[in-house]
N, C-alpha and C positions, 0 to 999 in steps of 0.2 A: 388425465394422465395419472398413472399410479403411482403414488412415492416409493421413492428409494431411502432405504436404508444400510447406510454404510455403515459395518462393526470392524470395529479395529481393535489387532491384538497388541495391548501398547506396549506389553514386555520387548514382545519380538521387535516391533520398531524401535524402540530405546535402544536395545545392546545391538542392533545390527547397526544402530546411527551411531553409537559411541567403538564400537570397534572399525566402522569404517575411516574414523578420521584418527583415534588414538596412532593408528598403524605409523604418523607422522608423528606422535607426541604434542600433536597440536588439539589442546584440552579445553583453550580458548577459556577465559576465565571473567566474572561478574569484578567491579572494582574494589569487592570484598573479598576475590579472590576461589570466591565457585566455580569449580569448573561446570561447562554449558557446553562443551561440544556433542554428548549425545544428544541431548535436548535441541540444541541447533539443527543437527541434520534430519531428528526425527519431527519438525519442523515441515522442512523442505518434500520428505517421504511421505506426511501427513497433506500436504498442502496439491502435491502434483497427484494421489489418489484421489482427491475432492476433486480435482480440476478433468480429471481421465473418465469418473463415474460420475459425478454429476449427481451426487446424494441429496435429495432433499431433507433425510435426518441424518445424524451421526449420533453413534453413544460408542465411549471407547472405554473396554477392558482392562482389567490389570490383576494381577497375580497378589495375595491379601498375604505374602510370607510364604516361609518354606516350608510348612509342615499343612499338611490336608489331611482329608480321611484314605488320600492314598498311600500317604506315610504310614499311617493307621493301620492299612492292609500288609505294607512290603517297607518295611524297616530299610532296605537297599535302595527304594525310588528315590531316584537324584541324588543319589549318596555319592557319584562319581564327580560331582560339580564342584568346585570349587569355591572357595568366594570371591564377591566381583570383586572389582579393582575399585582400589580407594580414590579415586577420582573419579567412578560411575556413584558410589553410594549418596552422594549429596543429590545428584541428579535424578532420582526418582520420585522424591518429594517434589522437586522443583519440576518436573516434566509435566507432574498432576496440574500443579497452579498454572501453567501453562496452558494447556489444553482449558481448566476450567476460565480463562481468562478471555479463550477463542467462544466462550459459549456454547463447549462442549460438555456433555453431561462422564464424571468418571462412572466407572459401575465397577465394583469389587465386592466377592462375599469371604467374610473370613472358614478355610477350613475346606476351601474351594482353589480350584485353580480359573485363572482367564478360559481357558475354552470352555468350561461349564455354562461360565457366564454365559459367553457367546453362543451355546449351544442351545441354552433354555431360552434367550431372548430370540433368538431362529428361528426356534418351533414354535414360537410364544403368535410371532408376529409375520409367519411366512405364508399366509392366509390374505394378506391384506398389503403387504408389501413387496415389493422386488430387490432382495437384498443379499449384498455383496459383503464378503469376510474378508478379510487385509491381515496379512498374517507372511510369516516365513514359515509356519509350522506344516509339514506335512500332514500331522495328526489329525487336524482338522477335515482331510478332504473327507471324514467320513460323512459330514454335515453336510454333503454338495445334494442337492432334491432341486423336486421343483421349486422354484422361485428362490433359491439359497445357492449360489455361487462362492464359489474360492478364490481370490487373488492371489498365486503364490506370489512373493516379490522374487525376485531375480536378480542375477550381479546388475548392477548398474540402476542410476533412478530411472522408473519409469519404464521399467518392465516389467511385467507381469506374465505370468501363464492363468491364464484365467481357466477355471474347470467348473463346467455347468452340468444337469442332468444330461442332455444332449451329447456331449463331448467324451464322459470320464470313461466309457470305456473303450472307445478307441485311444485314448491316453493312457490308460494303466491296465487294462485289460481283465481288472478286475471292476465292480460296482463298489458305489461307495460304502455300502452297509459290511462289505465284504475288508476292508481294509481294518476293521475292529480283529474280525479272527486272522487277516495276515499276523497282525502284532501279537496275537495268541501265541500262532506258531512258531513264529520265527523270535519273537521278543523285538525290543528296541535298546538298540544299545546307547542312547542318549540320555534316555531316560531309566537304565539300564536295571533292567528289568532281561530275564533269559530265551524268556518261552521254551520251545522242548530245543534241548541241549541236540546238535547236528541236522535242528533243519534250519534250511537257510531259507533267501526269497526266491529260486528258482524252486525250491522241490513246497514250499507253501501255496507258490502260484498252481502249480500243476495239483496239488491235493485241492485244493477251492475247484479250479477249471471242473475237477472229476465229483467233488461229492458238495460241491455249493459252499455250506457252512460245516463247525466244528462240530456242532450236535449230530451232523449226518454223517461226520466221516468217524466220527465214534462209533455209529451204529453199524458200518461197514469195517471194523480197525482188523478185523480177525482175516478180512481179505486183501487186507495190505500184504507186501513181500515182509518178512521177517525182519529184517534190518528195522525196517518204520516204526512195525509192530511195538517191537522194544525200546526203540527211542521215546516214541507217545505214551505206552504204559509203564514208563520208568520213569517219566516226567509231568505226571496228569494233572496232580494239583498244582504244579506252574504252571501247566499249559491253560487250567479253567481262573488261574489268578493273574495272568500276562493278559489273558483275554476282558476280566473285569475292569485291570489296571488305565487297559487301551481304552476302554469305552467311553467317550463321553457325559457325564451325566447333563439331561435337559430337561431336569426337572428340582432345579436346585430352586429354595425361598427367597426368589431375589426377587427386592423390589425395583421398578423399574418403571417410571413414568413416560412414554413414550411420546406424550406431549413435549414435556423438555427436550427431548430430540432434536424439536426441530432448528434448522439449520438458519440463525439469524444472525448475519457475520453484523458486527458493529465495530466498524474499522476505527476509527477516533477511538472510543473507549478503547480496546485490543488495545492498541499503542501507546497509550497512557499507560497500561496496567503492564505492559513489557517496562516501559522508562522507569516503573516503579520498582521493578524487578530486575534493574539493571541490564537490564536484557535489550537495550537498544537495535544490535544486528539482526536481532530477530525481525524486526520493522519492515527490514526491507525485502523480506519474503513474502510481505502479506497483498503485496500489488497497491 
C-alpha cells in the first residue's frame, strides 16, 4: 500500500478555528489565563482530516512572519491585513507545541510563506507518495498534479471539496498550472496585489480558454479588440509581477526529514503533555 502524506496549512486552520468560535467571545482560556480556543477547534479540524484521509505521514506548515521576498517584490502584499486580535497572538506559539506534542513534525522557512513549504515538499515527494493538502487557501489549487490533491475546508467540519488531477477542470474550468496566470490577470484582492486594472475573472477565464497562458496571449495582444489592448499594455509590469507574486515557489532550502513524518500517535504521552500545557479539554478530542 503507498503511504499518504497529509500537508497541512496550519495558518489557515488556526484563524478559521479561532474566528470560528471567537464569533461567541468564547476564548476558552488555560488557568494562567491563555486563551486556546483557536488551538482547540484547530484541534478538532486537524483530528477529523486524519481520521477522513487516513495519512500515514503528516508534516504541518506555517507562515515564519510577515515579511517574505514577496514583500521584497510588492511593498502592498498583505498590506490590507490588519493585525490579528490579541487573543489569537498567544495562540500561535502555543498551536506549534501542540501539534509538536501529537508527534507531528512543524516545517517553517524564514522569508517564505506556508504554501512554499507545502509546495516544495509536494514536488519533493509526490513521486513516492499519495498526498493530500488541507488548506482553506484557494492559491494552492495550483499544486493539484498527479498524486498531489487539494482539500479545500468548507463552512462546517468535515467538509471538504477535494480537487484531484482528474476532477480540476470540470470544477474550475480552467488547469491548475493555469490558475498562477488567472491571479496575473485578474490580481487577488486578499492578498492585494491588482493584476491588470479592469480585468476581472469572467474576461481572464475567456483570455486563458482562447490563448492558454500570459506568454501566448502577449504574443497575440495586438489582435485583442482595443479596450484589452490598453488595459494589458497599460498595466504589463503588474500584470508579469501579480503573476510572479501568484506563483508558488517549490524549490525553496527547506529541510525536511520525511522520516519524522511518520504518523506514531502515543496517546498516554499526548495527554500528559496537553495536562502540562494546561490544556486538559484538548484530551478528550484525541479518542
Amino acid at each position: 500500500m503507498k503511504n499518504k502524506l497529509l500537508l497541512v496549512d496550519g495558518m489557515a486552520l488556526l484563524f478559521r478555528g479561532f474566528y470560528a468560535t471567537a464569533i461567541r467571545k468564547n476564548f476558552m482560556r488555560t488557568i494562567s489565563g491563555v486563551p486556546t480556543n483557536g488551538v482547540y477547534q484547530f484541534l478538532r479540524y486537524l483530528m477529523d482530516a486524519m481520521e477522513t484521509f487516513g495519512p500515514t505521514h503528516i508534516i504541518c506548515c506555517w507562515d515564519m512572519g510577515s515579511k517574505t521576498f514577496r514583500t521584497d517584490m510588492f511593498e502592498g502584499y498583505k498590506a490590507n491585513r490588519g493585525a490579528p486580535p490579541e487573543e489569537l497572538v498567544p495562540q500561535f506559539d502555543l498551536v506549534k507545541e501542540v501539534v509538536d506534542a501529537l508527534g507531528i513534525q512543524n516545517v517553517g522557512l524564514a522569508n517564505y510563506e506556508a504554501d512554499d513549504c507545502i509546495g516544495t515538499i509536494a514536488k519533493r515527494y509526490a513521486s513516492s507518495y499519495d498526498i493530500t493538502i488541507l488548506t482553506g487557501d484557494q492559491d494552492i489549487l495550483q499544486l493539484v498534479s498527479q498524486n498531489i490533491a487539494v482539500a479545500i475546508m468548507r463552512k462546517g467540519q468535515g467538509n471538504y471539496e477535494v480537487f484531484t488531477a482528474d476532477n480540476f477542470y470540470e470544477k474550475r474550468g480552467i488547469s491548475p498550472k493555469q490558475v498562477i496566470d488567472m491571479k496575473g490577470l485578474m490580481g487577488d484582492t486578499a492578498d492585494n496585489y491588482p493584476g491588470v486594472k479592469g480585468i476581472g475573472e469572467k474576461t481572464a477565464m475567456k483570455l486563458l480558454a482562447e490563448h492558454e497562458t500570459i506568454d501566448m496571449l502577449l504574443e497575440h495582444v495586438d489582435k485583442l479588440p482595443m479596450s484589452l489592448q490598453t488595459k494589458i499594455k497599460n498595466n504589463m509590469d503588474m500584470l508579469h509581477l501579480s503573476r510572479n507574486l501568484a506563483e508558488i515557489k517549490c524549490d525553496v532550502p527547506l529541510e525536511c526529514e520525511i522520516e519524522k513524518a511518520k504518523w506514531l500517535f502515543e496517546r498516554e504521552k499526548t495527554i500528559e503533555k496537553f495536562r502540562e500545557m494546561e490544556l486538559e479539554k484538548l484530551t478528550r478530542l484525541l479518542g
